[in-house]
N, C-alpha and C positions, 0 to 999 in steps of 0.2 A: 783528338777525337776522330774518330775515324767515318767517313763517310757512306752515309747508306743510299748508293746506284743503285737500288733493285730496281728503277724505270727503266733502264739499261734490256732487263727479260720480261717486258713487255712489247708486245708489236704493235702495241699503237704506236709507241716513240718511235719507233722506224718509219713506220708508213707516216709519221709529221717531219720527218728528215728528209721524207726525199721528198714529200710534197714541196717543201721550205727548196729544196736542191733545185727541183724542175722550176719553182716560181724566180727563183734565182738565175737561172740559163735562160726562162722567156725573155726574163728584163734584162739581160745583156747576152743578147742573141749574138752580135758580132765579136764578142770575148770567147765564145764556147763553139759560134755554127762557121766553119769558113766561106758559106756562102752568101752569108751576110755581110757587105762589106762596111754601110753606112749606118754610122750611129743615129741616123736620126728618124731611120725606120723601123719600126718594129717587127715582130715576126709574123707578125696577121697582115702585114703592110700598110697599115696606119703608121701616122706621121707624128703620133703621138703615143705616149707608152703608160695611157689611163689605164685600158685592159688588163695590163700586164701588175698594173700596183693592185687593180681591184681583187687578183690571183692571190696575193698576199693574205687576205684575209683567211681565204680555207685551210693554211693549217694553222694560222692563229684562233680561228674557231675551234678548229678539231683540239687543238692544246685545252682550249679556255671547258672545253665538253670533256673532256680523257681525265684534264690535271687540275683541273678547278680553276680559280683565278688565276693564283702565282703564274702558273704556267700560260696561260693566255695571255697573261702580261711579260712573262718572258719569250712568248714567240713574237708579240708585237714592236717590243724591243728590239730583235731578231730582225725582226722586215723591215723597220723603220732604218738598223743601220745599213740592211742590204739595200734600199733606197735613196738614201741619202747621197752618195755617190754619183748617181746619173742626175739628182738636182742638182748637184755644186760642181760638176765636173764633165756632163754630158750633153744634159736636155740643150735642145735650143731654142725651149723656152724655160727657164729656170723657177720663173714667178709661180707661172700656172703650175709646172711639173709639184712645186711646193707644195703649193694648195691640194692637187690631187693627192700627195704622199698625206699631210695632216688630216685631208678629211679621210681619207683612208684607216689613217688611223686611229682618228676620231669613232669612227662607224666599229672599226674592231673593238675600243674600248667599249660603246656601246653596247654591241651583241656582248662581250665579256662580263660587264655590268648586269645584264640581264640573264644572263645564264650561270650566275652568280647569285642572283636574289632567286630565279626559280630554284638553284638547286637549295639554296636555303628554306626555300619555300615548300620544296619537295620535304628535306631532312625535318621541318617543323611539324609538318603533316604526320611524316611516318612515326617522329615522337608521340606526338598523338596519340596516334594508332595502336602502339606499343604501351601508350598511358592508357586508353582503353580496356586494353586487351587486358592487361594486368588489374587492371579495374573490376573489367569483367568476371577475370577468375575470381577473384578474391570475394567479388559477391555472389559468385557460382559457394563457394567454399563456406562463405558463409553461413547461404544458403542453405545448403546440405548438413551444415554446424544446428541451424535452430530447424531444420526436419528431424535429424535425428532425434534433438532434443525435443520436438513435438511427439514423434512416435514413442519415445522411450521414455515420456510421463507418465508419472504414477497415476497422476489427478487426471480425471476425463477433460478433453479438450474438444467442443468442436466450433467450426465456423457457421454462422445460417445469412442471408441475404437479408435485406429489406420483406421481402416477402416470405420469411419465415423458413424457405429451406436451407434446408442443410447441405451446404459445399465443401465441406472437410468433414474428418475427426478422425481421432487416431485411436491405437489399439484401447488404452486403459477405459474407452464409452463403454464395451463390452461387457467388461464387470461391473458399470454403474447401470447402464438401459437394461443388457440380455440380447441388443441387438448387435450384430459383426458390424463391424466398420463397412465393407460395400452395403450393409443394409441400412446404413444411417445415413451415407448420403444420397441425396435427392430428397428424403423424407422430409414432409414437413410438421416444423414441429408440433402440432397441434396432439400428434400421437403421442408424444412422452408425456406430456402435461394434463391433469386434470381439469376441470374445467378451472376452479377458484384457482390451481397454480399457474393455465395459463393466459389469468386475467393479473397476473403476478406480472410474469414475462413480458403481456405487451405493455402492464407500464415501466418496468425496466428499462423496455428498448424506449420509449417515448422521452422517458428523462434523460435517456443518452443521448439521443437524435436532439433536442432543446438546451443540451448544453447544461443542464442542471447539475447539483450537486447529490450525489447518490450514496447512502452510509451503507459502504460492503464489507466482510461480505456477507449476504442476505442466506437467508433458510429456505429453501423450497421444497415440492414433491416433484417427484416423475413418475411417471407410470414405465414400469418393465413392460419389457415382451411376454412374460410370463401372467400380464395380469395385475401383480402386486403392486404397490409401492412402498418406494425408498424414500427418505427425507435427505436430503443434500444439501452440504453447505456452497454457493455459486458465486466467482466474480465475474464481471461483463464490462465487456471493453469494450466500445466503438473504434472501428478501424476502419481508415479512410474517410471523403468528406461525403456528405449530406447523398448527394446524388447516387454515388458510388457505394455508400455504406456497404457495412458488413458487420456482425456484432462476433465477437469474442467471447465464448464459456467457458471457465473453467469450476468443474465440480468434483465434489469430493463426498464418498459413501459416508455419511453418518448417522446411519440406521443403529448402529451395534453400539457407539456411543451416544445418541439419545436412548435406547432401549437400557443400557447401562444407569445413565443418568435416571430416567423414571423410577428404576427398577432401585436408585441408591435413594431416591426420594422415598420410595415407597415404605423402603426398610427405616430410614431415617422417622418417618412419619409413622410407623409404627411401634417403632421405638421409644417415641416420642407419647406414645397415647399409651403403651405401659407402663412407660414412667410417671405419666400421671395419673394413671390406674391405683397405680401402687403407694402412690402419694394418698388418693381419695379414701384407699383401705387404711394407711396407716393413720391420716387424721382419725377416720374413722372408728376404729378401736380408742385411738386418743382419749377422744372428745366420749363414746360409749362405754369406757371400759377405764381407762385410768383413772383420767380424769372425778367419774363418778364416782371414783374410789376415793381419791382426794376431796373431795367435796362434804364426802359420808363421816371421813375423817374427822376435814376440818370442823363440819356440825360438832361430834362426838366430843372435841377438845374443847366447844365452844360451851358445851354441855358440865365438862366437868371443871372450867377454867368458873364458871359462874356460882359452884356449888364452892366458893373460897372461905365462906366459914367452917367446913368441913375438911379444909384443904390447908396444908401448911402454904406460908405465905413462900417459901423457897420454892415449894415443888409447883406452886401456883402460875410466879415466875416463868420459871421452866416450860410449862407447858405453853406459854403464852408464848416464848421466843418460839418452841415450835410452830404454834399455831400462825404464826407470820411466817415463816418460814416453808409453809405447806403452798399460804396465799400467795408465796412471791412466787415458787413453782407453776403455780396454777395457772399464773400471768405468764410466763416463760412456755408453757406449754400449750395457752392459746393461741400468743402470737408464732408458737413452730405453726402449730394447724392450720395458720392464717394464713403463712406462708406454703405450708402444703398445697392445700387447698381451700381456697378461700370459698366458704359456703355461702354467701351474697351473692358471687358472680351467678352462682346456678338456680339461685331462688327470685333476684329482682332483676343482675343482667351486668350487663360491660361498665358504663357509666358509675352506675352506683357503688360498685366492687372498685373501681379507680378511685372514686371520691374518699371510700374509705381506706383504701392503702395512702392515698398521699397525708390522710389526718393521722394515720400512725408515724408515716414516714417524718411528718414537722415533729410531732413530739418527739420522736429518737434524735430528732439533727437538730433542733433547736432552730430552724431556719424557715422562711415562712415558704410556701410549698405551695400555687395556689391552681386549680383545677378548672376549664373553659373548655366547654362542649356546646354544640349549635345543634345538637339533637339529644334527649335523653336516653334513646335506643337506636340501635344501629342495626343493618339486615347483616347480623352476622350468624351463623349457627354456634352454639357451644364450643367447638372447639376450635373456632377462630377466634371467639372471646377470649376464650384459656390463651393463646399464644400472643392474640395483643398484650392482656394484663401481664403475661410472663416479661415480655419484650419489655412495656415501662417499669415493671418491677425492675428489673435489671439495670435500668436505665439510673433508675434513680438511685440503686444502692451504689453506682458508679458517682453519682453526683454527690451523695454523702462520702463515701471511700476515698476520694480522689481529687473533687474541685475546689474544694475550700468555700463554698461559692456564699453568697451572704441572702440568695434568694432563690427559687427557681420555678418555672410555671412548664405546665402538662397542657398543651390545647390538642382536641378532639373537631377537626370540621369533613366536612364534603362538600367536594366538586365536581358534579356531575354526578360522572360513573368511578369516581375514585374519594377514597376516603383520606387521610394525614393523621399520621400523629405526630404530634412535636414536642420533644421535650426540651427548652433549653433553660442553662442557666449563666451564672454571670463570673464564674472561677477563674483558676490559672489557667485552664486551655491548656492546648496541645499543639507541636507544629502539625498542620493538615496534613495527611497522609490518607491515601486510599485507604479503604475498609481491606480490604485484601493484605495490606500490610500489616496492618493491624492485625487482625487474625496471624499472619503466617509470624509476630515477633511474640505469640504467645499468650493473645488476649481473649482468653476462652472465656469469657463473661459475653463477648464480640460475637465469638462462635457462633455463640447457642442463639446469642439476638437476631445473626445474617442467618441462620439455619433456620429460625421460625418463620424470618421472612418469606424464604424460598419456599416452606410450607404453606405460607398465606399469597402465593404468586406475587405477593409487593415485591419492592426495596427496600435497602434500607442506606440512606443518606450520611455520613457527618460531619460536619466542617466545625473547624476549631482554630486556633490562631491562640498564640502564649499571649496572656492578660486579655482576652477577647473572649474568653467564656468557650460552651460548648453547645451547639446544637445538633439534637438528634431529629431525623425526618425519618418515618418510615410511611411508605404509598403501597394502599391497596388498593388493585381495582377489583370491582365487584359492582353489581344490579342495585339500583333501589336508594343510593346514596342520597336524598334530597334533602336540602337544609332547611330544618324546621327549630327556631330561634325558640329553645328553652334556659342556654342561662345553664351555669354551675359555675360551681365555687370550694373551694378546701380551705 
């Protein structure tokens, strides 16, 4: 292997070569100066050659400072053996000359030792430094990572203080306020907000500041620059602690999908009041016009089935199967009407139109079916009635359809400001699945139930479990609900 001299083209290692050379010629001044003749003086003319060992040291420092340890411990080595010589073979004091050479080189290890742990001391530092620094970029780059990604969101972002102004936001507020980014900040926000939206806001920030649990993300209004308002959907973040706070917005324009939304309810709900239009006309002809045709009939057959001494007994017969046969229509085509439109609901109300579909509903299913309301009328108008009795109508054909069930009960209550329907029974069940699931695997009986809902501002609830039966919940809120104990029964 070949050896690496490059210390060789360095001038420090010379200027420690001749330092080592001169400390070499002081301490044997009569070997190099011919005018020194006596070993036992030195060249300062002391009679001792301490001076001369104490010289030793400077370029075992200057090594141990140039070439790190190794090297300081190879020039001490170096001096120790250029020394050694005049203790064994010159001083003439040998003892002491010793002691001087050890603590000599005692003290050079020391300084070595110490300019060893600084330089470590130093390289530990400048790691550091360099662990910093690279620290630093990376969260400089970060940095610049989640700006961009701030400026370049679609959803409006801004930051506001404890006191409500505004210390950030980036471009997409624009499109939600109407105000530029230098106009947003400083503002505070009391400008965007309406007043009800922002008594919204301060208790947003209050349940964040308290640590509470907050269900986001929330709906709110702002007010534009232009005047109007936007409805927006907003999450809020608390950043940083208590003292220092700062809250987090981010919102998002949902103007054009609530005006969507109303605008599909509207059609839906319109929809929904032709269809029962068209329902009230067709009973209505029914029950006006067929019907009374059947009726006229069935008298007429009743007429000529009774003159049977005039009448052969064959054709007699005959006209008698028809005449039952007109009667079973009759029944067939009141309960279509009844299910069209049940003419109770509109003449005595919700209760009473319920009581009498669950007593058809027992005699079709053979299963007892029993009816509990804590009020006999409710503050509903007409066609909130229509879409309740639709909803349990549906409920229950599902319960006959489908649950096998051996019994089932309809309760009608209020609490407060919200009314319940409940339908359950005691069948096969179903594993629980959201209503949404339901709907989206094809359950259009579901449909029409969660669509009436959303027409009546309720819900509509149902939990189920295989061999645990099914319960339906649907909640309306509405004015006027107060429970007034009348008792019903099917």
């Amino acid at each position: 292997m070949r050896l690496k001299l490059t210390f060789l083209r360095r001038p420090h290692f010379w200027i420690i070569l001749l330092l080592f050379i001169l400390c070499v010629v002081l301490h044997y001044p009569q070997s190099f100066l011919f005018f020194i003749r006596s070993p036992g003086y030195s060249l300062f003319g002391l009679e001792r050659h301490a001076l001369e060992r104490i010289l030793f040291l400077a370029p075992a420092v200057y090594a141990a400072y140039v070439f790190g340890f190794l090297g300081g411990c190879l020039s001490l080595g170096l001096a120790l053996a250029a020394m050694l010589p005049r203790v064994f073979f010159i001083s003439l004091h040998p003892l002491d000359a010793g002691l001087e050479t050890g603590l000599t080189i005692l003290v050079g290890g020391l300084i070595n030792i110490w300019l060893e742990s600084r330089r470590r001391e130093i390289g530990r530092r400048e790691q550091t430094i360099l662990k910093l620094e690279s620290v630093r970029r990376e969260l400089q780059r970060i940095s610049r990572r989640f700006q961009e990604i701030f400026e370049k969101a679609h959803d409006a972002i801004w930051i506001q203080d404890l006191e409500g102004k505004i210390i950030s936001a980036n471009a997409a507020c624009s499109n939600v306020t109407g105000y530029g980014r230098e106009e947003m900040i400083g503002m505070q926000i009391n400008r965007l907000f309406p007043q009800e939206a922002l008594r919204l806001t301060r208790g947003v920030m209050k349940t964040l500041l308290e640590r509470r649990e907050l269900k986001q993300p929330y709906e709110q209004h702002i007010l534009k620059k232009d005047g109007s308002t936007a409805e927006i959907m907003v999450t809020s973040s608390l950043l940083g602690e208590e003292k220092s706070a700062a809250f987090l917005h981010i919102a998002r324009d949902i103007s054009a999908e609530r005006r969507l939304q109303r605008s599909l309810r509207l059609y839906s709900e319109q929809i929904g009041r032709a269809h029962e239009e068209e329902r009230k006309r067709i009973a209505r002809e029914l029950h006006d016009d067929t019907i009374q045709t059947m009726v006229a009939l069935s008298r007429q057959l009743d007429s000529v089935i009774s003159r049977q001494e005039k009448t052969k007994a064959k054709t007699a017969d005959s006209l008698e199967e028809v005449r039952e046969k007109i009667d079973e229509s009759l029944v067939r085509i009141r309960r279509f009407i009844q299910y069209l439109r049940p003419p109770i609901l509109e003449y005595l109300g919700l209760v009473p139109a319920l009581r009498e579909l669950v007593e058809q509903m027992q005699r079709e299913a053979g299963i007892p079916i029993t009816l509990e309301s804590t009020q006999e009328q409710y503050s509903l108008d007409v066609e909130q009635q229509l879409l309740v009795y639709r909803i349990v109508q549906e409920a229950l054909r599902n319960v006959l359809k489908h649950s096998r069930s051996e019994r089932c009960r309809v309760r009608l209550c209020s609490e407060e400001s919200l009314m319940r329907i409940i339908v359950e029974d005691n069948g096969i069940g179903f594993p629980s699945r959201d209503t949404n699931d339901l709907i989206s695997s094809g359950k259009l009986g579901l449909m029409g139930m969660e669509e009436r809902a959303h027409l009546l501002g309720g819900a509509l609830d149902i939990h189920s479990s295989p061999g645990g039966g099914t319960t339906l919940i649907l909640a309306i809120p509405g004015p006027g609900f107060e429970a007034e104990e009348s008792g019903g029964g099917g």
